[in-house]
Backbone as CSV, one residue per row, in Angstrom:
resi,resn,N_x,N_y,N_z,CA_x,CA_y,CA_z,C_x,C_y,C_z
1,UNK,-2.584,11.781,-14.344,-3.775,11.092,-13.881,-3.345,9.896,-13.034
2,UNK,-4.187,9.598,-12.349,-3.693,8.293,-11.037,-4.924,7.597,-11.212
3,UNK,-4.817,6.712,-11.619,-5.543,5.139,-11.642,-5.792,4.049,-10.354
4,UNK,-6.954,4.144,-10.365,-7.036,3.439,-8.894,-7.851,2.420,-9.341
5,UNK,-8.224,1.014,-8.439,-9.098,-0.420,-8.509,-9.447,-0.327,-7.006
6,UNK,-11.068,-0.757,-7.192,-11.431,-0.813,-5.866,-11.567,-1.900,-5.353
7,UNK,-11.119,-2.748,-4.740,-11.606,-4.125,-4.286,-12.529,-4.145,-2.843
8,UNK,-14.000,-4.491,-3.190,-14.882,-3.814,-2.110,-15.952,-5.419,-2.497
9,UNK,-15.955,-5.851,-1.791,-17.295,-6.825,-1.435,-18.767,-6.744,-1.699
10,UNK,-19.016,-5.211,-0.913,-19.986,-4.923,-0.724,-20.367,-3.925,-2.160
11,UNK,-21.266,-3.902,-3.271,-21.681,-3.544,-4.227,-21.778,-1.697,-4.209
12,UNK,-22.906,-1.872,-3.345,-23.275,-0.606,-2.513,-21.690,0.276,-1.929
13,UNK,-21.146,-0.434,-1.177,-19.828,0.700,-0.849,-18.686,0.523,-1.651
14,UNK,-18.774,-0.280,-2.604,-18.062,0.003,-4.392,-17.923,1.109,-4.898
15,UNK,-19.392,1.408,-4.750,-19.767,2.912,-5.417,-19.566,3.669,-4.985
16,UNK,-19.741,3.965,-3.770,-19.584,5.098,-2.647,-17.901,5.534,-2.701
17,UNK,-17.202,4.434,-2.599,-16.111,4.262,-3.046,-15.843,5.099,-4.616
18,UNK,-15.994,4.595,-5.215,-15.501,5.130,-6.761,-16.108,6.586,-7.204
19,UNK,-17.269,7.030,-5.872,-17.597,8.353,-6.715,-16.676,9.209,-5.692
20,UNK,-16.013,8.725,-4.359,-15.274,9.688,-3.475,-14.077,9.991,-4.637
21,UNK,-13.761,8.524,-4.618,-12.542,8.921,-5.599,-12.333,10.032,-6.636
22,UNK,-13.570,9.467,-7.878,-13.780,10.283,-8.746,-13.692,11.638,-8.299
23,UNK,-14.028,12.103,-7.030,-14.297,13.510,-7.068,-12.878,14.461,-6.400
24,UNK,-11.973,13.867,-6.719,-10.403,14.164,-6.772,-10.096,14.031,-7.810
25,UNK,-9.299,15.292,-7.459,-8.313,15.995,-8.897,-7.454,15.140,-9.382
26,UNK,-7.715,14.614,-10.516,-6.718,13.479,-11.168,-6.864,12.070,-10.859
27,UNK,-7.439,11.615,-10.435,-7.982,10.457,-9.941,-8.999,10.025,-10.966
28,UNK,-8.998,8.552,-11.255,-10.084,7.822,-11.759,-10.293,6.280,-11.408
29,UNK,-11.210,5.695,-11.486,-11.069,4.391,-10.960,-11.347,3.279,-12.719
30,UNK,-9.803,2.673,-12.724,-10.674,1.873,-13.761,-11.111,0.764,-13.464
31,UNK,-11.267,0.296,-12.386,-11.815,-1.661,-12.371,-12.284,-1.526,-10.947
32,UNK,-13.216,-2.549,-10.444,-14.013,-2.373,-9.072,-13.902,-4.154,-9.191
33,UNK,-13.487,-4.670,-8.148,-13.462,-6.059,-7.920,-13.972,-6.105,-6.406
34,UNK,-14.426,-7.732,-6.744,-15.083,-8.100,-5.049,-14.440,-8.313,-4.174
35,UNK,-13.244,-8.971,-4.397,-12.382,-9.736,-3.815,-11.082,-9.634,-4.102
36,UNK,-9.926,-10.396,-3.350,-8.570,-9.792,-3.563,-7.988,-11.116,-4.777
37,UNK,-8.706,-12.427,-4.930,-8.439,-13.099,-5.677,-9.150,-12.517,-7.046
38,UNK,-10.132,-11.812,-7.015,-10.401,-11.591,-8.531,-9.402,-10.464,-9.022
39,UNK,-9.144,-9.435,-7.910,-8.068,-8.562,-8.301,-6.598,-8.865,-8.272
40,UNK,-5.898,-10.346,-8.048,-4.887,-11.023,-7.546,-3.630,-10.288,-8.683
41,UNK,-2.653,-9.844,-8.189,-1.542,-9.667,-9.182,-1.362,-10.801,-10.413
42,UNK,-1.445,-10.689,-11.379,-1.273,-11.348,-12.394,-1.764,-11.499,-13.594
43,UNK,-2.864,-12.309,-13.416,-3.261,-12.333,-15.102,-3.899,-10.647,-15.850
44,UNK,-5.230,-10.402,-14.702,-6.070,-9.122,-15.444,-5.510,-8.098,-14.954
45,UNK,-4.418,-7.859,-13.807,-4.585,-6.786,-13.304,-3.748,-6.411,-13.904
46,UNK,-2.063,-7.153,-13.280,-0.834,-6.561,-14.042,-1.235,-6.245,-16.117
47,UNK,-1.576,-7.097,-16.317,-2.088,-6.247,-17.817,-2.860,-5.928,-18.117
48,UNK,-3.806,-5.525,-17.205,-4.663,-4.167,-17.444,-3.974,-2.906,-17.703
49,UNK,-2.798,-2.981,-16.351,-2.346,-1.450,-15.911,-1.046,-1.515,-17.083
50,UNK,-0.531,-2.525,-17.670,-0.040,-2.474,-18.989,0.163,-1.649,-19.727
51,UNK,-1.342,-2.413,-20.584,-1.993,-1.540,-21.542,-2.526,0.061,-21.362
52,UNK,-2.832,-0.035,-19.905,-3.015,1.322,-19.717,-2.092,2.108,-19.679
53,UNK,-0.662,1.849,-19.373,0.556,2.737,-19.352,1.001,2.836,-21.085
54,UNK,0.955,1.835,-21.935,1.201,2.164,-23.213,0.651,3.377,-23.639
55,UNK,-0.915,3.545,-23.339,-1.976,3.771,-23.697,-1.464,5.381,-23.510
56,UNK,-1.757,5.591,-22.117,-1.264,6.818,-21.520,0.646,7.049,-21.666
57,UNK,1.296,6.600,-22.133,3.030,6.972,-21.952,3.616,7.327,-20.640
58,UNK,2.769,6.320,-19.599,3.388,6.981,-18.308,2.010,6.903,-17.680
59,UNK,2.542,5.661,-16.083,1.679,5.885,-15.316,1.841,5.741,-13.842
60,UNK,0.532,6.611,-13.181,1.062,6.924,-11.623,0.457,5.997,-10.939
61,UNK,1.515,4.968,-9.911,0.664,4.456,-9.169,0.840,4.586,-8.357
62,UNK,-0.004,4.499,-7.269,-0.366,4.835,-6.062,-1.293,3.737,-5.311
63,UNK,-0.900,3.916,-3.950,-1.741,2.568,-2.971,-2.188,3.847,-1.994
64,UNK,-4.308,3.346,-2.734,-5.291,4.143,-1.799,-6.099,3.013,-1.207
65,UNK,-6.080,3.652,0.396,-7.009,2.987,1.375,-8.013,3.327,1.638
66,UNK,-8.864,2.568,1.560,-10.413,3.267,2.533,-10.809,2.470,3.135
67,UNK,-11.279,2.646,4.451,-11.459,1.780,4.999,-13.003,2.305,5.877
């Protein structure tokens, strides 16, 4: 499975966003942020994806664009 975060401003193309995703094989989105400071490397993100690799024993990451 591949774990993706959307960082999108706009509410409306958040979504649009997270259901394209969703609708790929193995893909899921766990977190949708507004901005690149709420998603900033460090406090929530790096241990989000943490806990999520404990969680899962192994995880894929990947850098997706949409633009």
């Amino acid at each position: 499975m591949t774990h993706a975060i959307i960082i999108e401003d706009d509410p409306m193309v958040a979504q649009i966003n997270r259901q394209y995703i969703q609708q790929m094989k193995d893909f899921c989105v766990d977190a949708i942020f507004e901005n690149g400071e709420e998603a900033r490397i460090g406090d929530f993100t790096i241990g989000f994806f943490m806990e999520l690799a404990k969680k899962e024993k192994g995880i894929n990451f990947r850098t997706l664009l949409i633009a």
